[in-house]
VMD Tcl script that draws the C-alpha trace (Angstrom):
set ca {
  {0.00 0.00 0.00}
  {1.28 3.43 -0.63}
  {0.20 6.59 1.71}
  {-0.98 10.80 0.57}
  {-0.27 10.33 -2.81}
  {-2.57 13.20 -4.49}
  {-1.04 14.43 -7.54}
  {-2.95 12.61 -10.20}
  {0.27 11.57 -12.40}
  {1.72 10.09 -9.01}
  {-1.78 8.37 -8.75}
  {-1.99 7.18 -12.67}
  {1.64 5.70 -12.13}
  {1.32 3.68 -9.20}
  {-1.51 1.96 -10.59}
  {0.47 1.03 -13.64}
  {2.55 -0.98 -11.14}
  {-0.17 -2.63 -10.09}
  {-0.85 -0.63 -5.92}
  {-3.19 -2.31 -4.62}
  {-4.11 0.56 -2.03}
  {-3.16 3.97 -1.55}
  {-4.40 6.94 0.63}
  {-5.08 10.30 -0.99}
  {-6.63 13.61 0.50}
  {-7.74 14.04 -3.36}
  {-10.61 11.51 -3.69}
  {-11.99 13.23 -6.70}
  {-8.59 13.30 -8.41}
  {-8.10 9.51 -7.27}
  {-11.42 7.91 -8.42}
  {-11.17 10.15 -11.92}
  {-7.57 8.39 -12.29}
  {-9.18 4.73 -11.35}
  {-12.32 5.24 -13.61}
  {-9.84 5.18 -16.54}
  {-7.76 2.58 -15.56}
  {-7.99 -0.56 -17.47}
}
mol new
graphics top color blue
foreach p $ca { graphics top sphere $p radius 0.5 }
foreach p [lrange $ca 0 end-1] q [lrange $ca 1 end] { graphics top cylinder $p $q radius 0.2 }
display resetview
């Protein structure tokens, strides 16, 4: 798991490496960066 990550390319990248969790203070910016993800 990775913690405050809230910039969305910081966001966009760990999920290309396959994060299973991470904390954000940026919901919106998180959930916008999952709803793209394949």
């Amino acid at each position: 798991g990775v913690w405050t990550v809230n910039q969305e390319r910081a966001i966009r990248r760990l999920v290309e490496l396959g994060v299973d969790v991470l904390t954000s203070d940026r919901p919106d910016v998180a959930k916008r960066v999952l709803a793209r993800a394949p």
